[in-house]
C-alpha positions in Angstrom: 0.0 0.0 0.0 1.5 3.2 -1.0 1.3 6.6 1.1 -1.4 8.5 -1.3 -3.7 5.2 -0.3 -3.1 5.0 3.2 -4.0 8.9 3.5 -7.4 8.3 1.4 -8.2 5.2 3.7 -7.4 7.0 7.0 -9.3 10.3 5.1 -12.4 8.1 4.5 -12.5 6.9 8.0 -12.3 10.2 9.1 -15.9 10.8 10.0 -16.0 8.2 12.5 -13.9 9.9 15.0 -16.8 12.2 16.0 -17.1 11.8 20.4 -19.8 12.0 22.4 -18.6 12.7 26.5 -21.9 11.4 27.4 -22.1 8.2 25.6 -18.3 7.5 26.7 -18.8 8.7 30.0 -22.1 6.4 30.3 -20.0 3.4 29.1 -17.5 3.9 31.7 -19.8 4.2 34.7 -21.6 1.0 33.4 -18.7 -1.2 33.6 -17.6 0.3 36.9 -20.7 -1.2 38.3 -20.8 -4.6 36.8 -17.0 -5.0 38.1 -17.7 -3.6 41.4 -20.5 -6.0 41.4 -18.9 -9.0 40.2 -16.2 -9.0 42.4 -19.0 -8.2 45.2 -20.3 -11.4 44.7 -16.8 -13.5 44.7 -16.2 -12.0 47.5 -19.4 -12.9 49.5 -21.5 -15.9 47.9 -20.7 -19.1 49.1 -20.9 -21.5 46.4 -17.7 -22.0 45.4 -18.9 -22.4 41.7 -20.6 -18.9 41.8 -17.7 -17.2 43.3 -15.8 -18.6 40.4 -18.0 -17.5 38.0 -18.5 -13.9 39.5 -14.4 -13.6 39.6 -14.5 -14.7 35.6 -16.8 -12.1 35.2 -15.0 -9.5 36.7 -11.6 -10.6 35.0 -13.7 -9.8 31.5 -15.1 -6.7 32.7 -11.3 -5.2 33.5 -10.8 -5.9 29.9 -13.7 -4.3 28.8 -12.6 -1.3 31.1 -8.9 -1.5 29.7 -10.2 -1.1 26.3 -11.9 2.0 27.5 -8.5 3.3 29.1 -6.9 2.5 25.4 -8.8 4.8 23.7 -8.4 7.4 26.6 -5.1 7.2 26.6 -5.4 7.9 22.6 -6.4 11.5 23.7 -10.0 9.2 21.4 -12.9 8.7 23.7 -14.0 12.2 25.3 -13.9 15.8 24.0 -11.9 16.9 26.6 -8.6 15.8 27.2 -8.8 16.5 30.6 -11.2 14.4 31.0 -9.5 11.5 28.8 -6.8 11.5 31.2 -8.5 11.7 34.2 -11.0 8.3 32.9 -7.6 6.7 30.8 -5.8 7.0 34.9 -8.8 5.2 36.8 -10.1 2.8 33.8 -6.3 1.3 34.0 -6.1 0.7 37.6 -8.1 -2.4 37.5 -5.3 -3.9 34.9 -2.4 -2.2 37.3 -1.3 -0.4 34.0 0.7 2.6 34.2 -1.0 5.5 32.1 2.2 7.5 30.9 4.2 4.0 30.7 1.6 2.5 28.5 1.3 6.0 26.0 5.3 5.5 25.6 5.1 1.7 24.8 1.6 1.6 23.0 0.9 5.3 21.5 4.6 5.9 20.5 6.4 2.6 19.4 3.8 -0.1 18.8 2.0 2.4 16.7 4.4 4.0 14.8 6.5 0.4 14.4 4.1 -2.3 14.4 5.3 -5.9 13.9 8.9 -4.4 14.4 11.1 -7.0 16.4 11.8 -6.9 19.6 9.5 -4.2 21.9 6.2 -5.5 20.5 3.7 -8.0 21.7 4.7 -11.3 20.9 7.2 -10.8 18.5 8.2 -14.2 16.9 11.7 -15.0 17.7 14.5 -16.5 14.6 15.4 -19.7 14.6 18.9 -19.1 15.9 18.3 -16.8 18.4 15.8 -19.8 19.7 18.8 -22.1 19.4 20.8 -19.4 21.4 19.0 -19.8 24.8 19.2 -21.7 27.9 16.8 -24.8 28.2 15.2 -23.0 30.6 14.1 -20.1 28.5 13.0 -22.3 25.6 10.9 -24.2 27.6 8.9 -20.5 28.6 8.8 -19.6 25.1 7.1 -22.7 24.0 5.2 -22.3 26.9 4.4 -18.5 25.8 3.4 -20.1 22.6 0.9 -22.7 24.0 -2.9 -22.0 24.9 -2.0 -22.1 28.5 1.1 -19.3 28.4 -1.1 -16.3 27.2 -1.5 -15.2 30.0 2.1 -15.7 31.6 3.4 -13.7 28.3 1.7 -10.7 28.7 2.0 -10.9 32.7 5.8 -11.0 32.2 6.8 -9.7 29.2 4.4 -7.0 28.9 3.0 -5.9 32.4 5.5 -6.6 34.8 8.5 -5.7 32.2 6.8 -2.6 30.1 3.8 -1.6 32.0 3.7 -1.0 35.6 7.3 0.4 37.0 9.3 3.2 35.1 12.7 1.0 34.7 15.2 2.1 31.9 14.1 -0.3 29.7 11.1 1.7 29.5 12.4 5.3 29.7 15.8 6.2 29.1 14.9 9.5 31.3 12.4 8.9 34.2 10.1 12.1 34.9 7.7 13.0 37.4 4.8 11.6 35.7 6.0 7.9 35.6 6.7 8.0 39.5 3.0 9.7 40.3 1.8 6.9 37.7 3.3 4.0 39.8 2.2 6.0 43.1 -1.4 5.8 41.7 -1.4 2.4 40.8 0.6 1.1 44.0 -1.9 3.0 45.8 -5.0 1.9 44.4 -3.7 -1.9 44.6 -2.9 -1.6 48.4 -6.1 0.0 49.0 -8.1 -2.2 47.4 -5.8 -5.7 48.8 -6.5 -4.2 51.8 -10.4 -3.6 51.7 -10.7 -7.0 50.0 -8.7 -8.8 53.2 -10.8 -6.2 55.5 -14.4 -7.3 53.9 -13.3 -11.1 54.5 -12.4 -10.9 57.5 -15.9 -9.9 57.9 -17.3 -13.2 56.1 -17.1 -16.7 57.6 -17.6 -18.2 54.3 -14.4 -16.6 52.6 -11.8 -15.4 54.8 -9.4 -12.1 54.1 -7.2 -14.8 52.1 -10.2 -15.9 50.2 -11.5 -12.5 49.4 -8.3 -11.3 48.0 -8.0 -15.1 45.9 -11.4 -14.3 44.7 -11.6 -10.5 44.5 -8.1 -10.2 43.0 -6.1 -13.0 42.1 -8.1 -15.1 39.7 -9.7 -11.7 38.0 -6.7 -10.7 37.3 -5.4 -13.7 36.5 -8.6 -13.7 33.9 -7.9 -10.3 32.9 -4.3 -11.1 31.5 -5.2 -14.4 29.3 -7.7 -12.3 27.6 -5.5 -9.7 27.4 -2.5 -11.7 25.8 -5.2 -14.0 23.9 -6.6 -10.6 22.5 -2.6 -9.5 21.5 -1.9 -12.6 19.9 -4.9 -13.1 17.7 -4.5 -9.3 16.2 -0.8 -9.6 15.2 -0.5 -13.4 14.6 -1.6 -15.3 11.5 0.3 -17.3 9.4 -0.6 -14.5 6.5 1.0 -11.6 8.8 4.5 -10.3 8.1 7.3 -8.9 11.4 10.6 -7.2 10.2 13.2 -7.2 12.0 15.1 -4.1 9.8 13.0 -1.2 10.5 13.1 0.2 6.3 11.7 -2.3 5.6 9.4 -2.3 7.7 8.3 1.4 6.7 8.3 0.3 3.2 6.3 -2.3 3.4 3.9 -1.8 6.0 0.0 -0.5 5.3 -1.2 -1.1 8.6 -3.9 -3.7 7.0 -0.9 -6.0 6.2 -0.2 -6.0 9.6 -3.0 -6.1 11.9 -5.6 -9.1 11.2 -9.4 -8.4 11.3 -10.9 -11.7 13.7 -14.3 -11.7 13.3 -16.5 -12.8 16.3 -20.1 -13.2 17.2 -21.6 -9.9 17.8 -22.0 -10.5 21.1 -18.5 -10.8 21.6 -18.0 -7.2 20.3 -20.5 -5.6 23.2 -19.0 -7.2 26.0 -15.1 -6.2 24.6 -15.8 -2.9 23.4 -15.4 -4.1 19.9 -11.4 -4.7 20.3 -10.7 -6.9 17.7 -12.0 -4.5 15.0 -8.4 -4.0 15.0 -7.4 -3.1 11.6 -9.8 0.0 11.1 -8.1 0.8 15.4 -4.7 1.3 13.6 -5.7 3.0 10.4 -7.1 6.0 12.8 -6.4 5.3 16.1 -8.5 8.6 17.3 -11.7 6.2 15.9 -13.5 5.8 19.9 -14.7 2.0 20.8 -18.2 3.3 20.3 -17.9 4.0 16.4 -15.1 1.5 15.6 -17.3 -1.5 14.4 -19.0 0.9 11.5 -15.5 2.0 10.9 -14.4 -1.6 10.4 -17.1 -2.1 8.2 -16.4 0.7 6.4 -13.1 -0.2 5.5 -13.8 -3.9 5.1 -15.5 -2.6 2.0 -13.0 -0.3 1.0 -10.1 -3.3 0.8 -12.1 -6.5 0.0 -10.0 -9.4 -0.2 -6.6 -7.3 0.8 -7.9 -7.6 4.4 -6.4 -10.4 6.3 -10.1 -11.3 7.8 -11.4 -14.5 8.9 -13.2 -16.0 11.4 -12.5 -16.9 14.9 -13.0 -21.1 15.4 -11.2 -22.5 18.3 -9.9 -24.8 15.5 -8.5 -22.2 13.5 -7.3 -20.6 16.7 -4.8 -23.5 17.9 -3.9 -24.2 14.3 -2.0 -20.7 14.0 -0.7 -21.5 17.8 0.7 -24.8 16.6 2.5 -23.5 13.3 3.6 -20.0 14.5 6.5 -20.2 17.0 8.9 -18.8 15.0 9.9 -16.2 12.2 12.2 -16.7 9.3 13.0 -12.6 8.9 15.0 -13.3 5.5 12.3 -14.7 3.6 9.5 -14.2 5.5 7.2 -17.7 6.7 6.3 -18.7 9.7 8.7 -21.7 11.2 7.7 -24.1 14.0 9.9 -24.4 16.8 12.7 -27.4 15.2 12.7 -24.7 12.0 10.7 -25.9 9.5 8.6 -23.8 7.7 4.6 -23.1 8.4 3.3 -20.8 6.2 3.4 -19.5 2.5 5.5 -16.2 2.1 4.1 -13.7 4.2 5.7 -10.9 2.0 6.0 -11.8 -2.1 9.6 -11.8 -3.4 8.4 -8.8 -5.9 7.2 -6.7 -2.9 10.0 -7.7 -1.0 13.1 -6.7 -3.3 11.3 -3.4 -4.2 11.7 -2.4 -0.2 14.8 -4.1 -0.3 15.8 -1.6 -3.1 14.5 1.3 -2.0 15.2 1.1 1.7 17.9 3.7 1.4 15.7 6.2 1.2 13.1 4.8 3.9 12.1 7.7 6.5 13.4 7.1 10.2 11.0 6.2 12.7 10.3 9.0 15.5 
């Protein structure tokens, strides 16, 4: 896709970043009740089974709030900007996410260098830097590439590493902001630990341990599997190209070729603020949750069959799983983890040597 088309796509998707402060502010006060009143009922019911369920529930609902944060934190969900930081702040607390961390790793390097190696969400490793590590660390990385690590990936490797304290592998200068950011969320999680153990030790039936297990542990533990599961499935398919040389990247990349479209039920898309309408999110990222579905539409028409769209199966789902583990960045397929090639070529050779040739004159990222 060449610049004059990407500025015609992002111009015709243009009207559906209108905002309405009500409508947003309505959403966010919605979810804050269902959470609140999820993990209300994990904390008190006594049937084990509904506690469970209740604690589920509130694991989804932090997503559904984290998307709300997302598109606060993209200055894209309120009039005011004021206002988007205040709501981007609190919707990220129940997700422990720092607000000014997440605008440097999300807003101004997965944005601007998407499927570039090495700082973005489950970027594929090469064979031979596989072969490189420890037995230790290639058992996490298969394990990071199983059903069962989704949610250990973006624990580790996204939260605790990117997202929570400033650390110079965040920031190369810490300011203010990232330390009242870290004091908000340390905060918030020590006052809320400590009403959830003060509450339990209120109820026979759950205990102060049993109300922070229930109020806290598995709904966050919920909250991160959907979160990497969500990551995954918009930047993995064996269709999708990464780069690991950043002109190329830049020459290559239209956004479209990059992101991939999973269509779900509808119901799906209420419950998760519509996240995986992901393609039309990184064409115009000012597009708010509320309009992005009609915007996906929109340009669902406008590309046709250039789209990398299909639809989620729990078949299709563990397929890419089993045959994307690792990336040939040469000549771009996907390998499994003893190297042996997955997928067609994610770029074509004709594509692929005009970058190749032009790449001298590539811009440089910001």
């Amino acid at each position: 896709m060449n610049r004059v088309e990407l500025r015609e796509l992002r111009a015709a998707l243009e009207g559906y970043t209108r905002r309405s402060t009500a409508l947003a502010c309505g959403l966010f006060l919605i979810d804050l009740a269902v959470y609140a009143l999820a993990v209300a009922g994990a904390v008190y019911l006594e049937n084990p089974a509904l506690k469970a369920l209740c604690a589920v529930v509130a694991g989804g609902v932090i997503s559904a709030i984290f998307v709300i944060a997302h598109d606060a934190a993209h200055g894209a969900y309120t009039d005011s900007k004021m206002l988007n930081k205040l709501i981007g702040r609190l919707a990220f607390l129940p997700a422990l996410h720092n607000y000014s961390l997440w605008q440097i790793a999300h807003n101004r390097q997965h944005h601007r260098v998407t499927n570039l190696k090495g700082r973005n969400s489950w970027s594929p490793m090469s064979k031979a830097e596989y072969d490189a590590l420890p037995a230790w660390r290639r058992m996490i990385e298969r394990l990071y590439r199983s059903p069962l690590g989704l949610g250990a990936y973006y624990l580790v490797e996204r939260w605790w590493k990117d997202k929570f304290f400033p650390t110079r592998r965040v920031v190369k200068r810490r300011q203010a902001v990232h330390w009242l950011d870290f004091a908000l969320v340390t905060t918030y999680l020590t006052a809320f630990l400590g009403g959830l153990a003060y509450v339990g030790a209120l109820l026979p039936q759950t205990g102060p341990w049993g109300a922070v297990l229930w109020g806290f542990v598995v709904p966050f533990a919920v909250w991160n599997s959907a979160m990497g599961f969500t990551v995954y499935l918009q930047h993995t398919n064996l269709r999708v190209p990464w780069f690991d040389e950043l002109d190329q990247l830049l020459r290559l990349d239209g956004q479209h070729d990059v992101t991939v479209h999973v269509r779900f039920p509808r119901w799906y898309g209420h419950i998760s603020h519509d996240i995986m309408e992901h393609p039309a999110h990184h064409l115009a990222p000012k597009i708010p949750l509320y309009h992005l579905k009609q915007a996906q539409d929109a340009l669902a028409r406008l590309l046709g069959e250039r789209m990398i769209s299909e639809r989620f199966t729990p078949g299709g789902f563990l397929r890419t799983m089993a045959r994307c583990k690792l990336y040939d960045y040469k000549d771009h397929r996907w390998l499994d983890f003893e190297g042996r090639p997955t997928s067609g070529l994610t770029v074509s050779g004709a594509r692929l040597e005009a970058a190749t040739a032009s790449a001298g004159s590539a811009p440089k990222a910001a």
